[in-house]
Each structure stands twice: as C-alpha cells, then as structure tokens.
C-alpha positions as CSV (number, residue, x, y, z in Angstrom):
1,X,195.1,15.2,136.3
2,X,198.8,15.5,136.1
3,X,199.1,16.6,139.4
4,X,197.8,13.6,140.0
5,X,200.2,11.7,138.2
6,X,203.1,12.9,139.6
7,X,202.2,12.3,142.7
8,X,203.5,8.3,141.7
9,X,207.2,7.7,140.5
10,X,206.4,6.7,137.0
11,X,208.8,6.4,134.1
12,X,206.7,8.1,130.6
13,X,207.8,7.3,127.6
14,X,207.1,9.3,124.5
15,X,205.8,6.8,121.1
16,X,205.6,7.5,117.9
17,X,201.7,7.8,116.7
18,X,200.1,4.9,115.4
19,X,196.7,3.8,114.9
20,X,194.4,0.6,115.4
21,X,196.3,-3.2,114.3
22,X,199.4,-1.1,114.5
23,X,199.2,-0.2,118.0
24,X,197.6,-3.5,119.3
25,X,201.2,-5.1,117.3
26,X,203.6,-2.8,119.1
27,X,202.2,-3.3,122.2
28,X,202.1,-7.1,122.1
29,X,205.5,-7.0,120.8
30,X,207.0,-4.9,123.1
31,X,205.4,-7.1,125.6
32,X,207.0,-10.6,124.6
33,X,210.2,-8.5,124.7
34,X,209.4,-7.2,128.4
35,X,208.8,-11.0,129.5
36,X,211.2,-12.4,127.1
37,X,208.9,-14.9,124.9
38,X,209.2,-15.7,121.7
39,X,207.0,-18.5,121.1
40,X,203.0,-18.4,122.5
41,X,201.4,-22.1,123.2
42,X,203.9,-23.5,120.7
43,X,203.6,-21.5,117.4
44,X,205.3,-18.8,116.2
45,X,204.4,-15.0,116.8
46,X,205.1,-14.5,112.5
47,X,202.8,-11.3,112.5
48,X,204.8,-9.8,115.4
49,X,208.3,-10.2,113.4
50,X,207.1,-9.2,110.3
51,X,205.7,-6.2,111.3
C-alpha cells in the first residue's frame, strides 16, 4: 500500500497521538484554520479555543 501512495504527490504530516473527542477537536480546529472561520451559523466555536 505505500507503493501505492506514492504513486500521488501527497504532502504527510506526522501528529502527535491522540484519542477519541481529542482528535475529532483537532481536526475540526485545524479545519476552521485551513478555511479561515471562526464563527459557525453565528455562535462561537468556545470548545475549539478552549481546548
């Protein structure tokens, strides 16, 4: 399978492990960072920042 892979020009990034509601927060942050949005249908993302 990574023969496979590299068959694509992909950029991997190593992360640090994390588990469960951590993960589904860093990806969602890291998300609103790649599109640049801080606010979702008006209210705050407050779990995001305080994580």
């Amino acid at each position: 399978w990574v023969n496979k892979l590299q068959e694509y020009d992909m950029d991997i990034q190593t992360m640090k492990l994390v588990r469960g509601l951590g993960l589904a927060k860093l990806m969602a942050k890291r998300n609103l960072q790649t599109i640049e949005v801080n606010e979702v249908e008006g209210e705050r993302m407050d779990v995001l920042e305080n994580s």
